[in-house]
Structure formats: C-alpha cells, structure tokens
C-alpha positions, 0 to 999 in steps of 0.5 A: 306835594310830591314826598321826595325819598330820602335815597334821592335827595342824596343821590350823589352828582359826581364821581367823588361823592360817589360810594362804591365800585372803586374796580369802576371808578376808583383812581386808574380804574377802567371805567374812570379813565373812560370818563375822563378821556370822554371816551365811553361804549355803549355799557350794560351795568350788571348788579344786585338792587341799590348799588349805584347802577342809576345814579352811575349812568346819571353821573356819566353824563354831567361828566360828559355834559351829555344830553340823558334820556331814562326810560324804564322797561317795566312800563316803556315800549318800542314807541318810547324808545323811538322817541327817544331815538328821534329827540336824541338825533336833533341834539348837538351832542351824542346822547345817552340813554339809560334803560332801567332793567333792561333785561324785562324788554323784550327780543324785539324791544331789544332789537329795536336799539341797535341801529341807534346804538350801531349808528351812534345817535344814542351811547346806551346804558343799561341797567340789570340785576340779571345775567346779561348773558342769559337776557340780552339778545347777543347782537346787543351785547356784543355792541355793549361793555358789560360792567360788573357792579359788586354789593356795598361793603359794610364800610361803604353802609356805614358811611352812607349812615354817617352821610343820611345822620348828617342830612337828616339833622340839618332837614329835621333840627333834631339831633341823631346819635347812630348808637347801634347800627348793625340792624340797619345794616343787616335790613339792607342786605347791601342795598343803599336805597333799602338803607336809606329807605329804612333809615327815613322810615325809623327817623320819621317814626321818632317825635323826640327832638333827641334821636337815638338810633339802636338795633331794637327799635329799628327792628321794632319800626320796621317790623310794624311798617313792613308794608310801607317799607317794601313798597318799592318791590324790593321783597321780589328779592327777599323771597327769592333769597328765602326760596334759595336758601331754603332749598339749601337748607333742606327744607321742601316746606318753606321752599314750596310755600316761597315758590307759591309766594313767587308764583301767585305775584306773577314772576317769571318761571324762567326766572325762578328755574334759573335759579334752581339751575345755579343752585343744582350746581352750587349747593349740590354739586357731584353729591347728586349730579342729577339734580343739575339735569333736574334743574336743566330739565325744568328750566327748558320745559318752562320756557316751553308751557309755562304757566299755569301748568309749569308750577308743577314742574317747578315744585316737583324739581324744588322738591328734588334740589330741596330733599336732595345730599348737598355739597359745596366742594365744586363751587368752592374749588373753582373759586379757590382757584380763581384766587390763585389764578389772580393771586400767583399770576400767569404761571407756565405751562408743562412743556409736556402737556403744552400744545405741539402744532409745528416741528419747532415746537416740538424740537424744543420739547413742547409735548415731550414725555407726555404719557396719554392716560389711555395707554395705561392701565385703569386709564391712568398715567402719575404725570404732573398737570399743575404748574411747577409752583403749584405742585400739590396744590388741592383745589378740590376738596370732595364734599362729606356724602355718599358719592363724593366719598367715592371720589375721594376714595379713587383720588387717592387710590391714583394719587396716593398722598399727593393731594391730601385726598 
C-alpha cells in the first residue's frame, strides 16, 4: 500500500480551510469574487514551491463544480494535452485544467493550448515558480490573469503546525507537544509541503508515546534523513539560493562549486544566467554597472551554445558578480518608492513638468516655467520634480563604494542639502 504524505492528507478542499494568500482569496479579494460570481479566466498562478498553487486550482473547481484535468509538464506532452482537450469537450460543464509547472513546456507545447483556451473547451490554470513573463510564450498570456502568490507567513506556518499536531495525534494515538518550533519554521523556508514534510518525517522518527517536538532533535532527524527529506526535489531550491547568496556574499569558491552542483543535475543554463541577471542588479547595482552587461551578456550566449561548452561562461560571469563591489541602493530605492506610491496615493503632477499636447492645456499652465536642463550650465536647472507633498523625499540613497561615492559627491553639488545627499 501506497504511503500517502502527510502535505496530502491535509490538502484543504475549500476556501475557508485554506491558509494563504488573503490578497486572493480573503473577503472582497479579486480572485474570491471571481469564484463566487463563477466567473474565472483562464489564470496562471506564479509563486515560490509550496504555497497553495495546486491545491488553489484544485478548490476552484469544487467551487465551481467544474469537471478538473492535472497534467504535469515534466512528464506530459502535446499528446496528453489533446487529450485532455477531446474528454473536456463531451463535458457538460466547461473544464478546467491545471498544468503543474507550465513554464518547462515548450514553445510549441504552449502553442498547443490556445485554441482550447480561445474557444473555451477548457479554463486553463497554470502553475509556475518562474517569471511567467520570461517563460510563457506571449499569445498565451495575453489570454491568462496571472496572479501572484506570496511565501507563507510565520503566522500562517505556525497554524499549519497546530493543523498537522492535531491530525497526527488523532492518526498516531500518541500525544505532540509543539515546545520549539522555530526549527521546523526555518527547514521550510516558507514552503507547507517542505513543513509538513519534515514535521511527518521527525514525528515518524520518534517510538515514545509522548512526543515532544524542540528545535535540536528536528535538526538532529532531519540532518540524518536529508536524503529522504529532499526527496521531492526541493533542494533544486536550496542550491539555487546557496549559489545566490553566495555570489552576494562575495565568495567565488562556494559560488563556483553550487554552479557545478547545478550544472552536473542537468539544470537549465538559461535558468541559472536569469538569476545571475537579477542578482547584477540587485545586489550590485550602480557600485559596478558592468556586471548588469556581464549578466546580460551571459544570459544571451547561453541560450545561444549551451552546454557543455557555456559552463565556462556561466563560471567566468559567476566569478565577476562574485569578486565584484556590491551595493543594494537601487533596489532598495525602487522599493521604497513602491511604498509610497501605494501608501501616499495618487499624488498630482507638477503642472510644470505635466504634458502640454493641446492650447487649452497650456492656457491652464500645463508646461509653464519648465526649465529644460540643457539650456543651463553643467546641463543642469534647480527645478522641482516631486509632487508637492513629497518634497524632499530621498528615495536613493547611493551605496558606500568607489563609484556610488561619486554620485553622492555630484547629487550634492547640484542639490545642495535638498536630499540629505
């Protein structure tokens, strides 16, 4: 007999057992009235692993008392997906299909859905942990609502713990006392199924008829049954993360030896010079602009040798990112101004800076005493470029390096003491 993971046997069924993404589903939320009104498009859920995308797609359609189709793009092809598409047209209700990892299909794979999801045989669901931007073809995605789903929250863990005590006391007879539970929290890194995972697997390991779960004997369990553990390919995840941060952390040791790590398990190049790419920007920024051109560089030779020959590329530019002066300050800025575009609201234009196309625009003053920068010396005019309540407001902070001194050093010389530069 089949041993059925503990992740499944608590897969919730409904939307009110379901732990996560309130932006979605919470009261009033966007995706929620969709389901209720019965109402859906076709969708593409993007998140990390373990975060309710599945079992998402599987409640829509008990909602919706939809026929529900699950194929897998690891191990399914334009044949299966025909199939699908020939049961789901002699339903009596529109089905749905839910694609796991859709990003792995291919061009013509993808092509393969869109008359079906054009003609409305089937509302298609897919499921991704990859920019849907970069890896579904465009034609697709225009016909999808691609919604975002976040990481768990320690509140949201912590609950899920209290859920699997609770079903493991009853299935086992033994009684769990959750003493410690930062361990388990930290093994899962967001992901419910990796909790769970982990949470069955220590349980499991345990004869006493009184369990009681702390941090040192999780680590203990799950260090020795690593193997086991990971079964499920989620350490594909780990070294992804170990190769980032350590590239961030300025180590081209460990970055090299996680990039071998990914390169003898057969992952995609494009994959990895992706996440070079992000990490340029991110993590390095204006400290070293070239490394952006590095990481764009590599990114296009890949996709055009790949391997075995790119692997020199990827480690050469690995090397670069990893050697290279880091600074966070332009990441950091766009998202402190994302904060307060969504805090402050929609705040007013300058009218001197607003755009003039018609005579009446510019009879109300929409342009007026706009100074163009070129018409001054050092190309540079004191004019104000924020909104009138964000006067001042410093989004950009420059790093602590060589060329971000510099910058700092010309902000103030043209802004004096305006923003703190």
């Amino acid at each position: 007999m089949n041993h059925i993971p503990l992740a499944e046997k608590l897969r919730p069924t409904s939307l009110e057992d379901y732990i996560g993404q309130k932006h979605l589903v919470g009261d009033n939320a966007i995706l929620k009235k969709g389901i209720e009104s019965g109402n859906i498009p076709s969708m593409i859920f993007w998140g990390p692993p373990g975060v309710g995308k599945t079992t998402l797609a599987y409640i829509i359609s008990k909602q919706l008392n939809r026929p529900f189709y699950t194929l897998s793009a690891v191990n399914s092809g334009v044949k299966d997906v025909r199939a699908v598409f020939e049961k789901a047209g002699q339903e009596a209700s529109q089905s749905i299909l839910f694609i796991d990892e859709v990003h792995r299909f291919s061009k013509s794979q993808q092509d393969s859905l869109l008359g079906a999801v054009e003609k409305g045989i089937v509302t298609l669901i897919g499921a991704t942990t990859e920019n849907p931007s970069f890896e579904v073809i465009s034609p697709l995605l225009s016909r999808c609502q691609v919604y975002i789903l976040k990481d768990l929250g320690k509140d949201e863990l912590v609950s899920l713990i209290e859920k699997a005590r609770l079903f493991m006391e009853t299935e086992s007879g033994k009684k769990i006392t959750i003493e410690e539970s930062e361990a388990l929290l930290r093994i899962s890194g967001g992901d419910a199924r990796k909790l769970l995972n982990a949470f069955e697997l220590f349980i499991g390991s345990e004869s006493s008829n009184e369990i009681v779960v702390t941090d040192e004997k999780v680590l203990k369990v799950i260090q020795q049954n690593i193997a086991l553990y990971d079964k499920g390919g989620e350490q594909h995840y780990d070294i992804i993360s170990a190769f980032i941060k350590s590239m961030r952390g300025s180590d081209p040791n460990a970055a090299v030896y996680w990039l071998a790590r990914m390169i003898t398990g057969g992952e995609d190049p494009k994959f990895i010079a992706r996440r070079m790419l992000i990490l340029a920007s991110e993590d390095i920024g204006n400290a070293n602009p070239n490394a952006l051109l590095l990481a764009n560089a590599c990114f296009q030779a890949v996709d055009v040798i790949g391997y075995p020959e790119c692997r020199i590329i990827l480690s050469q530019t690995a090397v670069y990112l990893a050697t290279s002066v880091k600074s966070n300050a332009s990441y950091m800025a766009i998202e402190s101004a994302l904060a307060e575009a969504s805090g402050s609201g929609d705040q007013p234009v300058p009218l001197h800076i607003r755009n003039a196309p018609t005579k009446l625009m510019k009879d109300i003053g929409y342009g007026k005493d706009y100074k163009y920068a070129h018409s001054y010396e050092n190309n540079f005019v004191d004019l104000e470029f924020l909104p009138e309540k964000l006067k001042g407001k410093t989004f950009y902070d420059p790093g602590k390096n060589n060329r971000e001194d510099e910058i700092r050093l010309r902000l103030r010389s043209l802004w004096g003491k305006k923003y703190g530069y």
